[in-house]
C-alpha positions as CSV (number, residue, x, y, z in Angstrom):
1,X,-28.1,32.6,9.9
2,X,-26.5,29.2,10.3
3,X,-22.9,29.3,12.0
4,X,-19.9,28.6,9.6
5,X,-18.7,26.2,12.2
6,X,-21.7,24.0,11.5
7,X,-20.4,22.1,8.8
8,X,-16.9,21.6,10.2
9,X,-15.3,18.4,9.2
10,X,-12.6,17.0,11.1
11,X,-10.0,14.3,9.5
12,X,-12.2,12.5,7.1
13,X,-10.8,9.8,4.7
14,X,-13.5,8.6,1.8
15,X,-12.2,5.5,0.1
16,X,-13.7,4.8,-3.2
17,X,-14.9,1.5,-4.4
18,X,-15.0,2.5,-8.1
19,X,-11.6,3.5,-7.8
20,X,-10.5,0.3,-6.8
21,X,-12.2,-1.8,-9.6
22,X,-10.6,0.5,-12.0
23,X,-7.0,-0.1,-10.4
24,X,-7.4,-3.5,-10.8
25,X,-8.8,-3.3,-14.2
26,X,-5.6,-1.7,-15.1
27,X,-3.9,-4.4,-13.4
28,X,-5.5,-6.9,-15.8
29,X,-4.6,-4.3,-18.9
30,X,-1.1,-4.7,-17.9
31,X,-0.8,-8.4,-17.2
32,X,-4.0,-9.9,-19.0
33,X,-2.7,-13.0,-19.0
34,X,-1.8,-13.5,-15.4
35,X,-4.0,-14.2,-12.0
36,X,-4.0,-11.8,-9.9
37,X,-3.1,-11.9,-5.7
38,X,-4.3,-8.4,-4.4
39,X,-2.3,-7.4,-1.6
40,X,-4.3,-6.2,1.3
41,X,-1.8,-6.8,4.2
42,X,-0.9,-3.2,7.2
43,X,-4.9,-2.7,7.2
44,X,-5.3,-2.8,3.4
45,X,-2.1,-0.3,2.9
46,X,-4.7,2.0,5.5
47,X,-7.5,1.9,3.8
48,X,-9.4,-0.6,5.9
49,X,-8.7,-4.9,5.4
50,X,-12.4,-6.0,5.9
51,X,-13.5,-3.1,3.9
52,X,-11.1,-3.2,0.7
53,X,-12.0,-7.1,0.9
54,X,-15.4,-7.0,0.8
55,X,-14.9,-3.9,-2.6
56,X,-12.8,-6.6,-4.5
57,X,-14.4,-7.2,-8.0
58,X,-14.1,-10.3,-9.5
59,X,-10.6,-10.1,-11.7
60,X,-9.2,-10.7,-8.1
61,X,-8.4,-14.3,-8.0
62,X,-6.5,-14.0,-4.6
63,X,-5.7,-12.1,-1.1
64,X,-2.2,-11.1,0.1
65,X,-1.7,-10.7,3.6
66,X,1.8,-10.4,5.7
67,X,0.6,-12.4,8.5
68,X,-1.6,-15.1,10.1
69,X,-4.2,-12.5,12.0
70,X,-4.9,-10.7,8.7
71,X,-6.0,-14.0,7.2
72,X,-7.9,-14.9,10.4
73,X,-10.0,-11.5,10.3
74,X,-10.8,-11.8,6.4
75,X,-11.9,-15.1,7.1
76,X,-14.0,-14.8,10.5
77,X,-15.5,-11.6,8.4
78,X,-16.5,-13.8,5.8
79,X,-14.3,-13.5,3.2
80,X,-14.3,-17.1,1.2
81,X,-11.1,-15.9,-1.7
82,X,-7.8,-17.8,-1.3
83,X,-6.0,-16.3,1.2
84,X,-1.9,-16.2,0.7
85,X,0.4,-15.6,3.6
86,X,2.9,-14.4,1.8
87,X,5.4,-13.8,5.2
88,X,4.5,-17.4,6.0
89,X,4.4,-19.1,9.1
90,X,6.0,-18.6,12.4
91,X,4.9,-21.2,14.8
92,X,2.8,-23.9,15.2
93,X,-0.1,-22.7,16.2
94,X,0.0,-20.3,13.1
95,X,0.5,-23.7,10.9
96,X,-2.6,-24.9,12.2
97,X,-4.3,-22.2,11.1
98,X,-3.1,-22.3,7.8
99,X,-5.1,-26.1,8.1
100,X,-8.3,-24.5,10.0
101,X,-8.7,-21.3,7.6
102,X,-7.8,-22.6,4.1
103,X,-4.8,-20.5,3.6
104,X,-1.8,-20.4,0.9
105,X,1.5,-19.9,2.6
106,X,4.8,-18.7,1.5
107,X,7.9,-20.4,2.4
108,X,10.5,-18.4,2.6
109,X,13.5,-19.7,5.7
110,X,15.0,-23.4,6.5
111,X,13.0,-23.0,9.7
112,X,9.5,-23.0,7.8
113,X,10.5,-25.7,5.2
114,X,11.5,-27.8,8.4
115,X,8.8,-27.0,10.5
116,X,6.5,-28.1,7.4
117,X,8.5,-31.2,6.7
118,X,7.8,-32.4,10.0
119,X,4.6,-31.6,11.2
120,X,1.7,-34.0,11.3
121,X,-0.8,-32.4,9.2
122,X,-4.7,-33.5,8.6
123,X,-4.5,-32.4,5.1
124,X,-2.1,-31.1,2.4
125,X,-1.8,-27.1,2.0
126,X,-1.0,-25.1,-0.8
127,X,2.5,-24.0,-0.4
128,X,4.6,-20.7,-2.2
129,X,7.8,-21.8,-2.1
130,X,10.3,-18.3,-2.3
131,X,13.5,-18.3,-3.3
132,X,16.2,-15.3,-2.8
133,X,17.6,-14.3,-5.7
134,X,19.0,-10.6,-4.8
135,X,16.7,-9.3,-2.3
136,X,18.5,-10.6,0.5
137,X,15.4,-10.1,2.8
138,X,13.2,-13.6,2.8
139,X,13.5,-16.5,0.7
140,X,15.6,-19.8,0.1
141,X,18.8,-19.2,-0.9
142,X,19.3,-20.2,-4.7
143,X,22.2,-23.0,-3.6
144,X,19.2,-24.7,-2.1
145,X,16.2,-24.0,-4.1
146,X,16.5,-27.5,-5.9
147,X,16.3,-29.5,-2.4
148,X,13.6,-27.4,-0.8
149,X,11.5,-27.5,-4.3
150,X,12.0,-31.7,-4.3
151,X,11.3,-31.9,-0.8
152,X,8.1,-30.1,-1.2
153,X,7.0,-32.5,-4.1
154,X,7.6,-35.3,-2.0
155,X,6.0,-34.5,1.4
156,X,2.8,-35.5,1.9
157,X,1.6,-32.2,3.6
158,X,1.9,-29.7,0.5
159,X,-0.6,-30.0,-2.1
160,X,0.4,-30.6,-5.9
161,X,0.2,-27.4,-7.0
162,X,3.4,-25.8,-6.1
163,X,3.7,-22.0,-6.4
164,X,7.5,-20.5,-6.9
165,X,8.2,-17.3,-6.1
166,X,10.1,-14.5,-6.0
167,X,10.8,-10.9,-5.1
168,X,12.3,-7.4,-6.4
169,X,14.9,-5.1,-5.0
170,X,14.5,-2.7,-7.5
171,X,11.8,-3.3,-10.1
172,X,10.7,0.2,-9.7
173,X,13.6,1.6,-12.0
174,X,12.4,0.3,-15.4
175,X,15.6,-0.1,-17.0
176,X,17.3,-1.0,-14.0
177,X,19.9,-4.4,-14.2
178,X,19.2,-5.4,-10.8
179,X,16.1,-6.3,-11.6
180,X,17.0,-7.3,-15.5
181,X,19.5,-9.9,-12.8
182,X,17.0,-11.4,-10.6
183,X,14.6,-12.3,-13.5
184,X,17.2,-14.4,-15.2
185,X,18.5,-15.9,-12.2
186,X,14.9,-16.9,-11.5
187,X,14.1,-18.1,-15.1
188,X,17.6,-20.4,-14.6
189,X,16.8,-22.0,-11.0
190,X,12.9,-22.4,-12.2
191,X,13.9,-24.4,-16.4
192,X,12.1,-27.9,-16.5
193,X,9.6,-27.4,-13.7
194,X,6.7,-28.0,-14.4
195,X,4.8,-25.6,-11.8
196,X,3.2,-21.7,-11.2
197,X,5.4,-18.8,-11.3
198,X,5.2,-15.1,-9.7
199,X,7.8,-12.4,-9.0
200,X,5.3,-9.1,-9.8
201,X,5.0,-6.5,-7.5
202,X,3.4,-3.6,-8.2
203,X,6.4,-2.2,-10.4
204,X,6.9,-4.7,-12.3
205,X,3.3,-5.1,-13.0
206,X,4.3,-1.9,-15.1
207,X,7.7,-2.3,-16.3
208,X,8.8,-5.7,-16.7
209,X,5.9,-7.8,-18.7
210,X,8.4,-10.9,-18.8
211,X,8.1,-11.3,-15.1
212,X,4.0,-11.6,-15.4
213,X,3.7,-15.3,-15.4
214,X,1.1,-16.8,-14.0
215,X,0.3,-14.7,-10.2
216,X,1.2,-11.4,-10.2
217,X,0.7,-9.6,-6.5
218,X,0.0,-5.7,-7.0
219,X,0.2,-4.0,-3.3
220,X,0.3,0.1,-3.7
221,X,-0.9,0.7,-6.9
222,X,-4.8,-1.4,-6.6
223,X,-4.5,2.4,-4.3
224,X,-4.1,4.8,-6.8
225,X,-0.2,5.4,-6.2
226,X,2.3,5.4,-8.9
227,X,4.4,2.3,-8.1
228,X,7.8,4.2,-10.1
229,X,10.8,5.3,-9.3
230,X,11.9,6.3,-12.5
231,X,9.8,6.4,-15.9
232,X,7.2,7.6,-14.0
233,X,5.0,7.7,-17.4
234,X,4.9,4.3,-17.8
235,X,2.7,3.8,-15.1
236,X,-1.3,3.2,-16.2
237,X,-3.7,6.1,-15.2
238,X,-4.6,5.0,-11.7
239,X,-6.9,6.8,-9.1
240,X,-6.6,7.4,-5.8
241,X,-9.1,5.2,-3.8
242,X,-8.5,7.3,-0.4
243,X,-8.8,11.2,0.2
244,X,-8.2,12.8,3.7
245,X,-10.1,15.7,3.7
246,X,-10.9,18.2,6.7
247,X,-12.8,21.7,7.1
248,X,-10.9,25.2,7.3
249,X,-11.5,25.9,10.9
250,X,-10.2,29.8,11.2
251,X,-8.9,31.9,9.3
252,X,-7.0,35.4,10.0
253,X,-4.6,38.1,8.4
254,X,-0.8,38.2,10.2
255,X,1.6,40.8,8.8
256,X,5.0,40.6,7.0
257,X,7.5,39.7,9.6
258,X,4.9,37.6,11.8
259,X,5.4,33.8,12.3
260,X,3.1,30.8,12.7
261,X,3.3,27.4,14.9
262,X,5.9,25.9,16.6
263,X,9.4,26.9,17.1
264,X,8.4,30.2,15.0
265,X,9.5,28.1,12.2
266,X,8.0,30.2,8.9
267,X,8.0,33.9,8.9
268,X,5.5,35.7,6.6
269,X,7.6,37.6,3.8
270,X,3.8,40.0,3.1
271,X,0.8,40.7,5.2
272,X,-1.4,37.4,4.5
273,X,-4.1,35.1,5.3
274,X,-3.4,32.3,7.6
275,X,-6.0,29.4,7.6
276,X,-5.9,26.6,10.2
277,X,-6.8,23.0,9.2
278,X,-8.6,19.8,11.5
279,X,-6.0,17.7,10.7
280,X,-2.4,16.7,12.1
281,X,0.1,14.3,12.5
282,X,-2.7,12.6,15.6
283,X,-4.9,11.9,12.6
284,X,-1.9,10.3,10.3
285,X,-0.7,13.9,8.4
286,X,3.4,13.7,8.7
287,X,4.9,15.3,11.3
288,X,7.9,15.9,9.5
289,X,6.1,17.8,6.0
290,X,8.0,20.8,5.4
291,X,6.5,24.5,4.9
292,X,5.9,24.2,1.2
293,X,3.8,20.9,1.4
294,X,1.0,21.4,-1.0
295,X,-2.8,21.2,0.1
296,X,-5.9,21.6,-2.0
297,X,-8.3,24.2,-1.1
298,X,-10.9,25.5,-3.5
299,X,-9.6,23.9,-6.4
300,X,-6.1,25.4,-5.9
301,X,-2.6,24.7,-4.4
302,X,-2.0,26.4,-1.3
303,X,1.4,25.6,1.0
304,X,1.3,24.1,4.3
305,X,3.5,26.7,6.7
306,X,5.0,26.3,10.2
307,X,4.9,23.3,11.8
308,X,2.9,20.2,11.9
309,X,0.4,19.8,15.3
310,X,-1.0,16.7,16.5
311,X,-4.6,18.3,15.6
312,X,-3.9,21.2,12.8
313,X,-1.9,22.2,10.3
314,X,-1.6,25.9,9.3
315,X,-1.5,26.9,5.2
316,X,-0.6,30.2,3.2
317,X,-4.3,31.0,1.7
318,X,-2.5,34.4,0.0
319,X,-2.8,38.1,0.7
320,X,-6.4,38.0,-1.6
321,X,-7.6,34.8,-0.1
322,X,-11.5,34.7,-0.2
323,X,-11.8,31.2,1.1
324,X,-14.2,30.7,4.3
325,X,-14.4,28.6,7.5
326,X,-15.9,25.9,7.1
327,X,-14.3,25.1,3.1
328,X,-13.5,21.7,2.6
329,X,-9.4,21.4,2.4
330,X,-7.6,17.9,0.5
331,X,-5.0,17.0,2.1
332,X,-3.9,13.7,-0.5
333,X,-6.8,12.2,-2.8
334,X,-8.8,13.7,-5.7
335,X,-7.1,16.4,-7.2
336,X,-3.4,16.1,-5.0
337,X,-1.6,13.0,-5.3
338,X,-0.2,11.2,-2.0
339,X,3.2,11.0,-3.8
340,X,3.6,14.9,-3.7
341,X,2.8,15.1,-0.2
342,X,4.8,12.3,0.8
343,X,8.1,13.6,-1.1
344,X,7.7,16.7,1.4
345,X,7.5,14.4,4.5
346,X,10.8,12.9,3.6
347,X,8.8,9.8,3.0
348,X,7.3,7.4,0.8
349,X,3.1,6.9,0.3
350,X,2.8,3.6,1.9
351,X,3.6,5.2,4.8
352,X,0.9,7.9,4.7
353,X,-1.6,5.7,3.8
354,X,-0.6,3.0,6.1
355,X,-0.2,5.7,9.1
356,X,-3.9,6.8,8.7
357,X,-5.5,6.9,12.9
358,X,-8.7,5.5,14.0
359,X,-10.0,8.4,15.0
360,X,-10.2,9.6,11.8
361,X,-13.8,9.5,10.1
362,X,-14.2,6.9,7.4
363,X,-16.7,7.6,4.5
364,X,-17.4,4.8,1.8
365,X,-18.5,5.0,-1.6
């Protein structure tokens, strides 16, 4: 008789290639009119950069990375889309490789625009110009947009096609008048020129169509995670194109009274059955998820108890539990959005996803 510990599986993540190409189909629903810049910058959100470049189907016009050593691997991998830097430059040597590897860059501080301006360039390079207009984070500040936009035309080291951009503090809220402010503040600094526009995030892919234009630049959602605050419904059915999965690795009754993990954090209120998970917070799970963090075992909802571990959790399987060692146990994915779990960890999806460890086993399909 085989072992039950044979088919353990530790942390596992499988990322899913069909669900990809139907995020970004729903991308194309929402803004069919638009090109899009998929945004594959922190590893592709976690889910691998080389990989989730190489999956990209066609509608995807463009790549968005943060900084100049994403672009660099995509292109030594062989990745031939227009790559956008969408953080920009930060010294010379990374201006050169803008020239070496074919990149798009952003321009988003007087110390890029001048650095730009004055360097001595064997070709002209395909420039984002951002402008501020109530993040407060990166871009030029709106007094100034009509200089650095002029300046730009005129150099001989940008390329005609000028992109403008901009970003959103709070497109997440649908009805929100943050956002509703930004959008005409862009529309007045941008009247009369004749050039590309793009200020949609992932949010505002969803809930603001008048800020499609031409680019928009969808990060968290091409992964299957609701990109809203508010009006959650709004959002177009999107699937998950990571699960973390690992095996059940014991199981075993405590009594009312009893307590499990760490600190003696969670006390059993009836005699139940404890089952302990190859997964923790060394393989990306949050530390910080509460007792009550919902896991996905045998097609139900059981609650993660006690505290995290850096290579197990420990869940409630109930006082009638007939699951096994060796069951396969979801921790986000298929069947248990990331969201939930992240809302228990005090934190946001991005950051799960993002916070995934190389140790962990990577399945493609």
């Amino acid at each position: 008789m085989e072992s039950p510990l044979a088919n353990i599986v530790t942390a596992t993540v499988t990322i899913d290639a069909s669900a990809l190409a139907h995020n970004i189909a729903q991308v194309k629903q929402c803004a069919p009119h638009s090109k899009i810049v998929t945004v594959l910058k922190a590893n592709g959100y976690g889910h691998g950069i080389e990989r989730i470049a190489k999956m990209l189907p066609e509608q995807a016009d463009m790549i968005g990375v943060a900084r100049a050593c994403e672009a660099i691997q995509l292109r030594e991998a062989g990745i031939k889309q227009p790559i956008l830097l969408m953080e920009g430059f930060f010294t010379e040597q990374d201006l050169a490789h803008v020239v070496t590897y074919d990149l798009h860059t952003a321009i988003s501080t007087p110390e890029q625009l001048e650095m730009l301006l004055s360097a001595n360039l064997s070709q002209a390079i395909n420039v984002w110009l951002k402008v501020d207009t109530g993040m407060h984070r990166l871009g030029i500040d709106a007094t100034n947009f009509d200089a650095a936009f002029t300046q730009l035309q005129q150099s001989n080291n940008v390329a005609d096609d000028i992109v403008v951009m901009t970003h959103f503090a709070s497109a997440d809220i649908a009805s929100g008048a943050s956002a509703q402010a930004q959008l005409q503040q862009f529309e007045h600094l941008v009247e009369g020129k004749q050039t590309a526009l793009s200020l949609a995030n992932s949010a505002a892919v969803v809930a603001w169509p008048q800020a499609h234009q031409d680019w928009v630049r969808p990060g968290v959602m091409l992964y299957g995670v609701n990109p809203m605050t508010t009006e959650k419904s709004l959002s177009p059915t999107l699937r998950p194109v990571m699960t973390l999965q690992a095996s059940l690795i014991s199981k075993r009754l405590i009594s009312a009274g009893e307590t499990v993990g760490y600190g003696d954090t969670w006390t059993a209120k009836q005699d139940t059955y404890i089952g302990v998970v190859a997964v923790g917070y060394g393989d990306g799970y949050p530390r910080h998820a509460e007792s009550g963090t919902p896991v996905l075992i045998n097609d139900r909802i059981v609650p993660l108890v006690g505290r995290v571990s850096m290579d197990m959790i420990t869940i409630d399987l109930g006082p009638d539990s007939s699951d096994n060692v060796g069951d396969i146990v979801t921790l986000w994915g298929n069947g248990l959005p990331i969201e939930d779990v992240a809302e228990c960890a005090s934190t946001i999806a991005y950051e799960l996803l993002c916070n995934i460890a190389s140790r962990v086993k990577v399945i493609e399909r």
